[in-house]
Structure formats: C-alpha cells, structure tokens
C-alpha positions in Angstrom: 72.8 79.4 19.0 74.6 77.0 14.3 72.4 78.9 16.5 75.0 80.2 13.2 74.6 78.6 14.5 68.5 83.9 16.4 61.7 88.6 22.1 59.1 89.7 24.7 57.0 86.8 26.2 55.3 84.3 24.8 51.5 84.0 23.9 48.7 82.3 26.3 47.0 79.3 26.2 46.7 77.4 29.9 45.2 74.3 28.6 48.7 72.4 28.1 49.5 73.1 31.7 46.6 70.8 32.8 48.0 67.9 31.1 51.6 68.1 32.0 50.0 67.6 35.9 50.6 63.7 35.6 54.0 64.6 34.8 54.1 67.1 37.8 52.7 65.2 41.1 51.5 62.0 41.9 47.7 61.5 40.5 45.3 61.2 43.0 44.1 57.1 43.1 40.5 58.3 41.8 42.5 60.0 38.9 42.6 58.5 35.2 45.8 55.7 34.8 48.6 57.5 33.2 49.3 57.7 29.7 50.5 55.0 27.7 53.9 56.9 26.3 55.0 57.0 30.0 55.0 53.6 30.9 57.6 53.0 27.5 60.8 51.1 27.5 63.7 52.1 25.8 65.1 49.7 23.7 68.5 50.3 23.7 70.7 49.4 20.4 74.3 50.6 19.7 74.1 53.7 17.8 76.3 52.6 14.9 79.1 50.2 14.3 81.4 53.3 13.8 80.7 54.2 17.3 81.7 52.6 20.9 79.8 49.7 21.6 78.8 51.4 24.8 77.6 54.5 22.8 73.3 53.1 22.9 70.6 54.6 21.0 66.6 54.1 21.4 64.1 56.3 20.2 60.4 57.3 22.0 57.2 57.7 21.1 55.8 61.2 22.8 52.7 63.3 22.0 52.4 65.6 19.6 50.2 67.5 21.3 50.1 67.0 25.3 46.8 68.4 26.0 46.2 64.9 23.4 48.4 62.2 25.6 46.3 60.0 23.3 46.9 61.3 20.3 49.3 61.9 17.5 53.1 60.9 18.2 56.3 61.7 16.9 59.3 60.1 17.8 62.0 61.3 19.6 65.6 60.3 19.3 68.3 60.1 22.1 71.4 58.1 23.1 73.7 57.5 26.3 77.0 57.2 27.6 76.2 55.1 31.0 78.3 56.1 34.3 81.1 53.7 34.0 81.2 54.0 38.5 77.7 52.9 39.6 79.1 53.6 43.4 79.3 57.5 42.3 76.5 57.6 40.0 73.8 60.6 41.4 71.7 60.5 38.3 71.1 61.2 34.5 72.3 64.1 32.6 70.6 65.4 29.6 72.9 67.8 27.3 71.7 70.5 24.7 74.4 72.0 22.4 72.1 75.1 21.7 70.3 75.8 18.2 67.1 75.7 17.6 67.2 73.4 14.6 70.3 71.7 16.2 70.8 67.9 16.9 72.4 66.9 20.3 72.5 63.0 19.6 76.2 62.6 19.5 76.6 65.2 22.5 77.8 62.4 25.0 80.8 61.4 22.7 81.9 64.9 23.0 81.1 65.4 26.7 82.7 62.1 27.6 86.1 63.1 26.1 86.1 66.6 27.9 84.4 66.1 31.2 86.9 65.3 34.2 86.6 61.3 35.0 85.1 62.2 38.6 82.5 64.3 37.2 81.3 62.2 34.5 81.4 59.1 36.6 78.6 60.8 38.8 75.9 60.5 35.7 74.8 59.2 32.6 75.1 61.1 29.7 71.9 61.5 27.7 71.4 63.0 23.9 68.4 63.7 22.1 67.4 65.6 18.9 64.6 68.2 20.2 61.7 67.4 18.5 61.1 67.8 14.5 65.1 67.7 14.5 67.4 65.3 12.9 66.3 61.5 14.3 62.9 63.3 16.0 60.4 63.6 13.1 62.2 65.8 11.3 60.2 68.8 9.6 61.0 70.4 6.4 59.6 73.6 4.7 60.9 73.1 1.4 63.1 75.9 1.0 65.4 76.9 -1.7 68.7 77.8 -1.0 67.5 81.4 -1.8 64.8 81.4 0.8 66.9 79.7 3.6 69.3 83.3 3.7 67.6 85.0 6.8 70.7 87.8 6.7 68.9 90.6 4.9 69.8 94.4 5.0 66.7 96.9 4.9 66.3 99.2 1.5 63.6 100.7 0.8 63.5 99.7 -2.8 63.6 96.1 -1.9 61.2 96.1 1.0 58.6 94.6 -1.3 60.7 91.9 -1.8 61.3 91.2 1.6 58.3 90.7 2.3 57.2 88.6 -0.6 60.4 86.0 1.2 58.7 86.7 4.9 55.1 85.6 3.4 56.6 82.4 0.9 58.7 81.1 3.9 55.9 81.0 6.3 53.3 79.5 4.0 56.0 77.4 2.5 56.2 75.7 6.5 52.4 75.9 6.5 51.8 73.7 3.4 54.4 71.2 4.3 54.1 70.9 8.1 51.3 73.2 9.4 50.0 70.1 10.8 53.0 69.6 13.2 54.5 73.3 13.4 52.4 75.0 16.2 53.6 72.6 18.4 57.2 72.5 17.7 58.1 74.5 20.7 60.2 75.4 23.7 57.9 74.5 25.9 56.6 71.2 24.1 60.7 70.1 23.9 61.0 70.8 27.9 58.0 68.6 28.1 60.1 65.9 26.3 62.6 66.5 28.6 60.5 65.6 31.3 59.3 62.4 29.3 63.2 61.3 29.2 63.2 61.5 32.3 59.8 59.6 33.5 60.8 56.9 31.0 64.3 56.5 32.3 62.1 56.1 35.7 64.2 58.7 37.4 63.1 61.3 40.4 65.0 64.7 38.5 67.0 65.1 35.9 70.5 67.4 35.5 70.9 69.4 32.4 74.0 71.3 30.9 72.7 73.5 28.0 74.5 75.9 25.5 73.2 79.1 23.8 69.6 78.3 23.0 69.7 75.3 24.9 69.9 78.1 28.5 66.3 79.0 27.6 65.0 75.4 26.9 66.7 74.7 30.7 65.4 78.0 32.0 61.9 77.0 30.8 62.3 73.1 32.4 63.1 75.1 35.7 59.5 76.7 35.6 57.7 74.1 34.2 59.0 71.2 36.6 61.0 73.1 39.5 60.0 69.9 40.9 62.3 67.9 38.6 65.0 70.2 38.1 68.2 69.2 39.7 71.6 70.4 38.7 71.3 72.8 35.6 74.3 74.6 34.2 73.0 77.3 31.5 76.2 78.4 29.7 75.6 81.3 27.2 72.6 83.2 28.5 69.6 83.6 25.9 67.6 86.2 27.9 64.0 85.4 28.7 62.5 88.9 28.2 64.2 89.1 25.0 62.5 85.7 23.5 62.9 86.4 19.9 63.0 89.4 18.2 64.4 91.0 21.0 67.4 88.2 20.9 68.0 89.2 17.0 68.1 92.8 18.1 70.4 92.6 20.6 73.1 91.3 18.2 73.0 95.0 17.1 73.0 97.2 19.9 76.0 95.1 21.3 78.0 94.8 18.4 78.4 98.9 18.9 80.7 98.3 22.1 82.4 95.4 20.6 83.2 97.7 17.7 84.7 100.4 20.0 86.5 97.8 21.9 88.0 97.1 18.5 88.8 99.9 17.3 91.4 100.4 20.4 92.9 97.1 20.0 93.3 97.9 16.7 94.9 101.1 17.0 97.4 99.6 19.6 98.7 97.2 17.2 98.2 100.0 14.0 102.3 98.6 12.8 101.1 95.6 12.2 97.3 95.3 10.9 97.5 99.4 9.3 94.3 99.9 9.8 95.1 103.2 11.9 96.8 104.5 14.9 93.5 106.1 16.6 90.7 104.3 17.2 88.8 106.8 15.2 91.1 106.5 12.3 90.3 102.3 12.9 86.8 103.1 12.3 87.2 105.4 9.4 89.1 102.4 7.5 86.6 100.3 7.9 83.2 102.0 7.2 85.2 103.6 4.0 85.8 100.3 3.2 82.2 99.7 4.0 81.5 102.6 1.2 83.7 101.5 -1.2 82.1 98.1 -1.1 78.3 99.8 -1.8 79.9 101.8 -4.6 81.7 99.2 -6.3 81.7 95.5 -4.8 85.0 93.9 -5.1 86.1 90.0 -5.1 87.9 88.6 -2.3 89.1 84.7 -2.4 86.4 84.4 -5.0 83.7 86.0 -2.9 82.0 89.2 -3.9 82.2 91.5 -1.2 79.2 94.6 -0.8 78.7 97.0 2.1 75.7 94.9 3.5 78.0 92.1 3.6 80.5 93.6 6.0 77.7 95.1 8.1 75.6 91.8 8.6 78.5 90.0 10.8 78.8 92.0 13.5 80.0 88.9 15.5 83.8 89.2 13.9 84.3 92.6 16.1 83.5 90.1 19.6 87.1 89.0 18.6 89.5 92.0 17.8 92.4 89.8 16.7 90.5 87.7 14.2 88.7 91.3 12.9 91.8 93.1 12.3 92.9 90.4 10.2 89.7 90.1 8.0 90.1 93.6 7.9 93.2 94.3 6.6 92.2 91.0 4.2 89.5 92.9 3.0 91.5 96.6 2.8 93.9 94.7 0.9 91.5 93.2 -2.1 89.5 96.2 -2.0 92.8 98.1 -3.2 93.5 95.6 -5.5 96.4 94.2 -3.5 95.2 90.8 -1.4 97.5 89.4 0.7 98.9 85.8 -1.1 97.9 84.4 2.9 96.0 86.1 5.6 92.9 85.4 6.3 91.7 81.2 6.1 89.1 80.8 3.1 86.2 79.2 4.4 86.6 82.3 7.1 85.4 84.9 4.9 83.2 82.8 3.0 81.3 82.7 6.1 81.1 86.4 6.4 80.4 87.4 3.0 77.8 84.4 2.9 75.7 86.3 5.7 76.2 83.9 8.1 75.7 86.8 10.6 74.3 86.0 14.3 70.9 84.9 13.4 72.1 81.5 11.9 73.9 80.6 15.5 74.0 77.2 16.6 72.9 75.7 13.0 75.5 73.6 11.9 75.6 70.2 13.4 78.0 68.2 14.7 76.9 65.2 13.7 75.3 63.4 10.0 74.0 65.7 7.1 70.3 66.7 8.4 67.7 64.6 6.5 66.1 68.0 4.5 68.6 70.8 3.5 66.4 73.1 5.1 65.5 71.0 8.6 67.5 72.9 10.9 65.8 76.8 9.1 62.3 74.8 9.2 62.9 74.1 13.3 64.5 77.7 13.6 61.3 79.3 12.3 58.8 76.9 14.2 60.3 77.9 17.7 61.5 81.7 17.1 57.7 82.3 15.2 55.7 79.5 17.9 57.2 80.5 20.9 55.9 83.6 21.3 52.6 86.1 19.9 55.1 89.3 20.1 55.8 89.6 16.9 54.6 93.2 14.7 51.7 91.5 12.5 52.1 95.0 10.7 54.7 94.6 7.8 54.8 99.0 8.0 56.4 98.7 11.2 59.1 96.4 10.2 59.9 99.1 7.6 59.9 101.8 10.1 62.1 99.7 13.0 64.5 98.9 10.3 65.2 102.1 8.6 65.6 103.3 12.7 68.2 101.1 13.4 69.8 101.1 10.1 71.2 104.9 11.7 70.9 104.0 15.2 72.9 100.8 14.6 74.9 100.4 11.4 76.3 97.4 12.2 73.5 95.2 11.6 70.2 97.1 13.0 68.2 97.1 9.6 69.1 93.1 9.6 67.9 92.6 13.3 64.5 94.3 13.0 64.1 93.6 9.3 60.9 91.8 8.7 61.1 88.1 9.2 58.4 84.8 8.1 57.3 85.3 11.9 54.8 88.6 10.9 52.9 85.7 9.0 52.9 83.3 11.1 50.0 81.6 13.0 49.5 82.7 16.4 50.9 80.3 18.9 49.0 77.6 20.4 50.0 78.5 24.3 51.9 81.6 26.5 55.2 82.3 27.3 56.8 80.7 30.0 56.6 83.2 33.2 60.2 83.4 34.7 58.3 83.4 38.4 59.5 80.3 40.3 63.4 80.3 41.9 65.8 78.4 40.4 69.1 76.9 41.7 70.7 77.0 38.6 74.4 78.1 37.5 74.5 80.4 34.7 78.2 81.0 32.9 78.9 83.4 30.3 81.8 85.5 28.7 82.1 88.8 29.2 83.1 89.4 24.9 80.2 86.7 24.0 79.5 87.4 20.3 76.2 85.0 20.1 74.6 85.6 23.4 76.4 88.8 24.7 76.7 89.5 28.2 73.5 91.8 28.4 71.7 88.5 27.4 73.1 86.5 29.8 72.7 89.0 32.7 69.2 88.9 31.9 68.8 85.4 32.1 70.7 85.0 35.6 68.6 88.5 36.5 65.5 86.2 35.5 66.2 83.4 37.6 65.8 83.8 40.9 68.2 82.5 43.0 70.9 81.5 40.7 74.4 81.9 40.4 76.5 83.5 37.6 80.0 82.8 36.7 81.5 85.7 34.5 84.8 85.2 32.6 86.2 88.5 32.5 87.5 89.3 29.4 86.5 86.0 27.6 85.6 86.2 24.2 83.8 83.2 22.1 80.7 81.6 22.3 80.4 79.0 25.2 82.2 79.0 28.5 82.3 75.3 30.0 84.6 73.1 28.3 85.6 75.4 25.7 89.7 75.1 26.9 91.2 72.8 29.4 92.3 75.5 31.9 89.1 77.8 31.8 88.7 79.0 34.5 85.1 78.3 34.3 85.5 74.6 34.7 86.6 74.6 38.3 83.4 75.8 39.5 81.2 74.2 37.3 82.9 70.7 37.8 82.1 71.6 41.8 78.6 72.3 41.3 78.3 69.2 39.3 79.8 67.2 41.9 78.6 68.5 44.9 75.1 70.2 44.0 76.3 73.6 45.9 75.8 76.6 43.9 78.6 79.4 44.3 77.7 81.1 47.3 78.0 84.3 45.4 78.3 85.3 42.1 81.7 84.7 40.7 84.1 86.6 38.0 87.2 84.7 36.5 89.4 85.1 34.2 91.5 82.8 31.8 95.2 82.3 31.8 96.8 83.9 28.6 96.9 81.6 26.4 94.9 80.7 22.4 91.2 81.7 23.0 88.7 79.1 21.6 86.1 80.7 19.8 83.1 78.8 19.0 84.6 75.3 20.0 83.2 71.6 19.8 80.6 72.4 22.6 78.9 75.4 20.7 78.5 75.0 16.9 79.4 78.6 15.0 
C-alpha cells in the first residue's frame, strides 16, 4: 500500500474475458469494427503552469463496464514525461505507486528525478489515477471521519458495534456509487492499462509498480501476457492472499519482527532501557501495553490505550525507530516524557491507528476531491475483487477473538470484521496466476507493508520470474528508495536490456541511513 498507505481468489464471472478479445488479438476481418474509445486521441495539455512545460496531461474516455464497450464511460486521467533521446527510446512506461485509493498522476516528476539518465531516456514515462481515483471519476462514499478508521481491535462488548460500522460503510458506498462500485476493480484498472496502451498506439507496454500496484502488474501479466513487456513489481502483494489474507498477514509477521526487536533492543539496553534480555524487552512493552488498558495516558497530546500500541505492528519492521517510540511511550506512561525523542506527527500516526491496513493512502500529489475518495476506492477493490469474504458476521467474532491470543500484535484487528461481509458479490473471478511471466519482483527482507512471505508468494506465483531480495532491508519499497541500493543495479539492467537475472538474486545495502517509506511508496 497510503496503502497507509490493506485474500483467497477472486469470484467468477467469464463474460468480461470475451470483450477484452479486441484488445487481445487482431479481430478476424468478418468481426465487428473496434470500439470507438480505442480509436481516441489524447489531447495533450501541460498539466499546470506550476509544473515543466514538458510535464503533459490528457484524460480518456474508457468503459465502465467492458463487456458494454458501448456503454457508460468514466474518464481516466494520466500524464507523461516524453523520452528526451528518441534514438534510445524502446517504449512507454506506465508507473503505479501502490494504494488502492492512490493517485499516480505526478509519478513521472518523481521518477524523472531518480531514474539514471540512460534508463529513462529508453521510455516515456506515463501516470494515471486508476479509475474512480483522484482525476479518474472519482467515487465517494460519504464517510465521516468516524467511519473512515478501519483500525479496530475485537471486544466482545463492542462487537455489535462493529458491525453496525461494517453494515453503514458498505451501504453508505452502495447509496452513493453502487452504480459504479462493482466495477471499480483490479482487473477493470489492468484493462485501462491496456486502453493506455492501444490509445498511445503502442505494441506492449513496461510497467514499474509498488505495493498494491505488484498485483495490478501481476494481474496485466495474465490478462495480456501478450502485451506485457518489462515489469518490475517491487513490494510483493501475494496473489493467494488477495484480501483478507493480505490484512492478516500484517499479524502473523509482525510476531518475528517483534522478536527480531526485542534482540536489537536488548543489545543497545544502555541506551533505550527497555531491558538487557530480549525477554525483559518484551515484558517492558506489553506492561506498558497493560498499563495503557488500565489507565490510558497522554503523550504529545495524544491519548495512548493498549489497542493503540497493538494496532501498529509495522513500527517493530524497524527496531531503531521502535525503541525510540518505545522508551517515548515508557517515559509518559511514568509520568516522565522526554522534552525531545520521538518526532510529533510520528506518534500521532500510531496512536491515530494508522496501522498497515491504511498503506499506500496518502498521496503525493493535490488534496483528493472527497475526504473519503481514497477509503471509497480501498473498499471498492479489497470488497470487488474477490467473493472470499465470511458473509457470516459469527465467524468474524470467532477469527478475531483467535488471533487476538494467537497474535497479540494486531490479530483481532486483521480478521476483525470489515464493510466487505456486506458487500455485493463481485461482478467477475479472480485472476488465475496460470500463464509465465518474465517479470522482476524486488522486495526487503524487514518489509513492514508487504512482508517478505507476501512477496515470496507473489514471485512463487509467477512463473518464471525473477526475485531480487535485499537482505536485511527494512522499509517499504526497494527500487529507488536510496541512491546506492543495491537493488538499482539490477533493476536499471533489466530496464535497459530486457534480460531478467539469470537467477534469483540476494543483496544487501551499504551501511548507511535506511529510508523507510520514501517518495516512491507513500506510508
């Protein structure tokens, strides 16, 4: 994920598949003429007077419904950097910064600045806002502010109420857009894709994609393996585990990130005095944990409750920046806060429950145009894209109260109940991970958003790709994220050349200031 910023395949419906086939092959001559929306022209404009002149913007019409070419359109917005080399160019790149909900518009500003001159010379750069995003006929569910917090801790006392804020959010999206919402999908967005690409009358497109934006490329791959030419899928969202498996996973890996925690801590116990044995490391904090459900206590402003430390399991990905909120919050809790320590708008975060579900929702570009867009998309692809989810709000209650013992750090939160048990059934299938796919995957080994058992699942599910694992890397995205990672090399080469790795590769990064959650990948 802003994904902040969130699981078993998707539900069936063939139909779509029939009328993606003009997109797929050449139609036979006694075949109907294609449809109108591929035979569009950009109109290119600069994007605004505060950005480069040779920053362009256009925005396309495209189906709302493909299996209606016809039909109902929404628009779709994207922008370019053109190849500033025409000699070198090989083709377009499209670029996804992860999400759902998130806007990718201004992504070739930010990939222009990073990329290496040679690389970037060999494409153009193309943004877009997925659809019912930002510029793409944005959606909106009108949401409070109180039913947008999708961090919420199983007790059985306020089950009730839980579900009362599942059922509201999913009819509150059905009154507003229930027209548009079953087919703000995955699948419908790599169909976009694939519209970009016929309109921009090019043969295949290239593709580098972040968090959620490795299963929109891993589903292009298997829609149009004909089109797909040189993806990079950095931050692994696994395919198996599409969604409430991806929620879920945040808690069964925060338990080894904990433990690996617990020993840094303990190594450095003279200067964060949180303990001298990992176990006396974990003691401090679930007492703290305790001492929070007992009696909540203010830090920087901020109440501070046991749920609240247990629903950000992504701080213990990164031990130095957990020992610090740590002793931060040992230090209020005791009356005694530290006059520095720990930055403001850091714990805010955490005690706001901006825990792993709300990945990849921030933006990097203007305000979105409903306060509650980027939740509205979130809830349309993590409910749409798949007919797994328990339509039975009693097992909710019984996964929860599980994994509230089985994983304290944030278990009841990951299989809480969520607006998807209400939601109607999807219009088509999951995407079948079936078809190879020359694709290069790249992932930390210390991810905190997509962890390593999610990306190993996406380079397990396609076949014939190649993984680049940064040993020891913590943060969430790989390529980019620091000028000497050690990532870049072979991900430049692939973009350059079109070679994959001829094996899988492990790397690690020179010592230096790890960035965590950088300009490519929005926290």
């Amino acid at each position: 994920m802003r994904l902040k910023r969130r699981l078993a395949p998707l539900l069936a419906a063939a139909g779509l598949l029939a009328t993606t086939l003009p997109l797929l092959a050449a139609a036979p001559a006694s075949a109907a003429p294609e449809p109108e929306y591929l035979n569009q022209k950009p109109e290119w404009h600069r994007c605004r007077p505060d950005r480069p002149a040779a920053y362009e913007c256009a925005t396309l019409k495209v189906p709302l419904d493909y299996r209606h070419p016809d039909g109902r359109m929404l628009d779709l917005a994207i922008s370019r950097l053109r190849s500033e080399n025409p000699a070198a160019r090989h083709g377009v790149l499209l670029l996804n910064p992860g999400g759902p909900g998130v806007s990718g518009i201004y992504r070739p500003l930010t990939m222009n600045e990073l990329m290496p001159r040679e690389v970037r010379d060999r494409y153009d750069l193309i943004g877009f806002d997925p659809r019912g995003v930002g510029g793409s006929s944005p959606i909106t569910c009108g949401l409070t502010d109180a039913e947008r917090k999708d961090e919420r801790p199983y007790h059985p006392e306020t089950f009730p109420a839980e579900v009362a804020w599942a059922r509201t959010v999913a009819e509150k999206c059905r009154e507003k857009a229930g027209d548009v919402l079953p087919h703000i999908t995955t699948r419908n967005t790599a169909r976009d894709m694939d519209t970009i690409r016929a309109v921009l009358g090019e043969r295949k497109i290239s593709y580098v994609g972040y968090s959620y934006g490795t299963y929109l490329g891993a589903v292009y791959t298997q829609m149009f393996p004909g089109r797909t030419d040189r993806f990079v899928l950095d931050s692994g969202v696994d395919p198996k585990r599409i969604w409430r498996g991806m929620m879920q996973v945040w808690a069964t890996e925060a338990k080894p990130a904990f433990e690996r925690w617990t020993v840094w801590a303990a190594e450095r116990s003279a200067e964060y005095r949180l303990g001298d044995t990992p176990e006396a490391v974990s003691a401090t904090f679930w007492d703290l944990v305790a001492r929070a459900d007992r009696e909540p206590f203010l830090l920087h402003g901020e109440k501070v409750t046991g749920d609240s430390l247990r629903g950000d399991p992504v701080m213990f990905f990164a031990p130095r920046e957990a020992s610090a909120v740590v002793r931060a919050l040992k230090a209020a809790a005791e009356g005694t806060p530290p006059a520095g320590g720990v930055p403001v708008p850091d714990v805010k975060a955490l005690l706001a429950g901006s825990g792993p579900a709300a990945a990849g929702r921030s933006a990097e570009v203007d305000p979105q145009p409903a306060g509650d867009n980027s939740m509205a998309v979130v809830w349309a692809v993590t409910c749409g894209d798949t007919g797994s989810w328990p339509r039975y709000t009693e097992q909710y209650e019984r996964d929860a109260a599980r994994d509230k013992v089985r994983y304290p750090l944030y278990g009841d939160f990951a299989s809480n109940i969520k607006p998807c048990a209400f939601w109607d059934r999807p219009v088509e299938a999951a995407t079948p991970m079936t078809k190879p796919a020359g694709v290069l995957t790249v992932q930390n080994e210390w991810d905190s958003r997509t962890p390593l058992a999610s990306g190993q699942g996406l380079h397990d599910a396609l076949k014939g790709s190649r993984m680049v694992l940064v040993a020891g890397g913590e943060g969430h995205g790989v390529y980019l994220s620091r000028p000497d990672a050690c990532a870049n090399a072979p991900v430049n080469d692939y973009l350059l050349t079109g070679r994959l790795p001829s094996k899988d590769l492990t790397c690690q990064n020179p010592p230096g200031e790890i960035e965590r959650n950088g300009a490519l990948v929005e926290p």
